[in-house]
C-alpha beads as a LAMMPS data file, in Angstrom:
LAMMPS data file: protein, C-alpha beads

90 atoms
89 bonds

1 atom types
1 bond types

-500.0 500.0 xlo xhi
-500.0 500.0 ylo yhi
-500.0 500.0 zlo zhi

Masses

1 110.0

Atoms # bond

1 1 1 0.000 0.000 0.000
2 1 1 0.913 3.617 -0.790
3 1 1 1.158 5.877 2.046
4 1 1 1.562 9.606 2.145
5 1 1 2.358 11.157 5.711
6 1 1 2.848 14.817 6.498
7 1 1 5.646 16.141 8.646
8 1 1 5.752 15.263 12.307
9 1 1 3.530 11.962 11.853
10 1 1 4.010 8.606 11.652
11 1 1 2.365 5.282 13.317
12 1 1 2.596 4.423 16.905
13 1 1 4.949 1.586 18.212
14 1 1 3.762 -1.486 16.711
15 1 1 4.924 -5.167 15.905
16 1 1 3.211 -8.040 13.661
17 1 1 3.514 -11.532 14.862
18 1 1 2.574 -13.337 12.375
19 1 1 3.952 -10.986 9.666
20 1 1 6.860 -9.519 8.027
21 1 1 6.616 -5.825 6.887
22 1 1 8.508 -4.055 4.197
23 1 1 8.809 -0.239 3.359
24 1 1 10.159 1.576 0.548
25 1 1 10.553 5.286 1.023
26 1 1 9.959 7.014 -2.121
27 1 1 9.974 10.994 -0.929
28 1 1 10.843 12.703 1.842
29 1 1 12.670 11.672 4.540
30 1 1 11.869 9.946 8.200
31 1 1 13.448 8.928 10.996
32 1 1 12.890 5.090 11.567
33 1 1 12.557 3.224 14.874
34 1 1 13.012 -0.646 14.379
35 1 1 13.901 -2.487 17.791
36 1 1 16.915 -0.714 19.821
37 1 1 18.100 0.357 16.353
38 1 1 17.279 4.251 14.886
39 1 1 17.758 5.376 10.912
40 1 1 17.630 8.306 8.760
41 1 1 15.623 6.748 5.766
42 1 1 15.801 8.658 2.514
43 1 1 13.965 8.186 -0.937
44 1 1 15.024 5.194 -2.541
45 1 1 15.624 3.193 1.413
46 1 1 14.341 -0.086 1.517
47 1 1 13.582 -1.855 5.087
48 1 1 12.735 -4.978 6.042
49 1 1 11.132 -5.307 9.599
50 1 1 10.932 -9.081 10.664
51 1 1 7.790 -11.231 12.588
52 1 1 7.562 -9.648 16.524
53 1 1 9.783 -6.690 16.269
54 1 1 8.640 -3.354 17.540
55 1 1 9.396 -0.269 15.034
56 1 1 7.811 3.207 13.980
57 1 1 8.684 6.183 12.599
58 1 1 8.572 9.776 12.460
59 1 1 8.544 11.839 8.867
60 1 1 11.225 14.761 8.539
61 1 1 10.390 16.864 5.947
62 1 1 6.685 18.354 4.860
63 1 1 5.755 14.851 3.837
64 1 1 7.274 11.446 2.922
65 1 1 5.264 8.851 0.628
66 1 1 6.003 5.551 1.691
67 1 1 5.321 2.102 0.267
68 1 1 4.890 -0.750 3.053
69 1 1 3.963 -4.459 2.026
70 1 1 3.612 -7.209 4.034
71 1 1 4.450 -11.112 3.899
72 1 1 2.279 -12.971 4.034
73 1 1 -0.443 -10.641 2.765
74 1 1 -3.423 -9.891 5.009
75 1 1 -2.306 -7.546 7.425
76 1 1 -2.837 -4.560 4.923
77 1 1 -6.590 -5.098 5.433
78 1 1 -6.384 -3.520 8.914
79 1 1 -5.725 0.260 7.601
80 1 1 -8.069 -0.417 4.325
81 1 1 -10.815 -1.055 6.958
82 1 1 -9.347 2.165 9.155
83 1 1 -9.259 4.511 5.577
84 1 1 -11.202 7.376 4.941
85 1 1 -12.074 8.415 1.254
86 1 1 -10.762 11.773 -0.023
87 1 1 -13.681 13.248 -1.888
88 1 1 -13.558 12.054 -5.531
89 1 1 -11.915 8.554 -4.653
90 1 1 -13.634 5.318 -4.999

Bonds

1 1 1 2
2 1 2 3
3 1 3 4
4 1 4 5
5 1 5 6
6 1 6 7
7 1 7 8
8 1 8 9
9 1 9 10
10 1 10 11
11 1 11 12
12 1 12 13
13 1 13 14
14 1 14 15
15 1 15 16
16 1 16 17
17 1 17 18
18 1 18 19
19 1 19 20
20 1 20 21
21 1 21 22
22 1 22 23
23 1 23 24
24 1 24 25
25 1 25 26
26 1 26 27
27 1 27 28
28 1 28 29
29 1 29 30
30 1 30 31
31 1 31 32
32 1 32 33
33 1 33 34
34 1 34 35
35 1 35 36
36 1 36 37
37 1 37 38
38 1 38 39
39 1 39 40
40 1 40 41
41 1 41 42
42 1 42 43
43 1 43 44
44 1 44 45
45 1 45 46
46 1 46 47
47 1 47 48
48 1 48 49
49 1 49 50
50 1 50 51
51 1 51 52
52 1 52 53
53 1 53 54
54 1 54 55
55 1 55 56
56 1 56 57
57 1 57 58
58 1 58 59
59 1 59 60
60 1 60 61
61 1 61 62
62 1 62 63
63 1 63 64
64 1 64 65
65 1 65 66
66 1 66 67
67 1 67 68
68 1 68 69
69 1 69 70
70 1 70 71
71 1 71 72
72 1 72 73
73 1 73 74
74 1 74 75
75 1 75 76
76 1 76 77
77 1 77 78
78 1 78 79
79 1 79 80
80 1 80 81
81 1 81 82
82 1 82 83
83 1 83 84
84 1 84 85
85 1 85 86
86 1 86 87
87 1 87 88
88 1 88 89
89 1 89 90
């Protein structure tokens, strides 16, 4: 899924137990929480969070689009439930 966050924002602590997440940042830049580990991520960053470990992040700059996947799929289904339609989407 495609996100796009504005500055100052990001999720709360979280961890998936019985799944793997992935993010690719694609603009802006954030600062990434992932265990007892912190990163600068920049456009172009891949990361690769495994089963159980807790990590969030933080965006930078006015905004940072950010793809996240997840393995094995399912998990996404949580925020598609959560989403609210911009007027004009469907």
């Amino acid at each position: 899924m495609e996100t796009l966050s504005p500055l100052d924002t990001g999720p709360g602590r979280d961890l998936h137990a019985d799944a793997e997440e992935h993010f690719l940042l694609l603009t802006g830049e954030v600062t990434f929480h992932m265990a007892d580990q912190t990163f600068i991520v920049r456009p172009g960053d891949f990361l690769h969070v495994l089963r159980g470990v807790v990590h969030h992040f933080r965006v930078l700059t006015p905004d940072a689009k950010i793809i996240a996947t997840y393995a094995p799929a399912g998990e996404e289904q949580t925020f598609i439930d959560a989403a609210t339609l911009l007027p004009g989407e469907a």
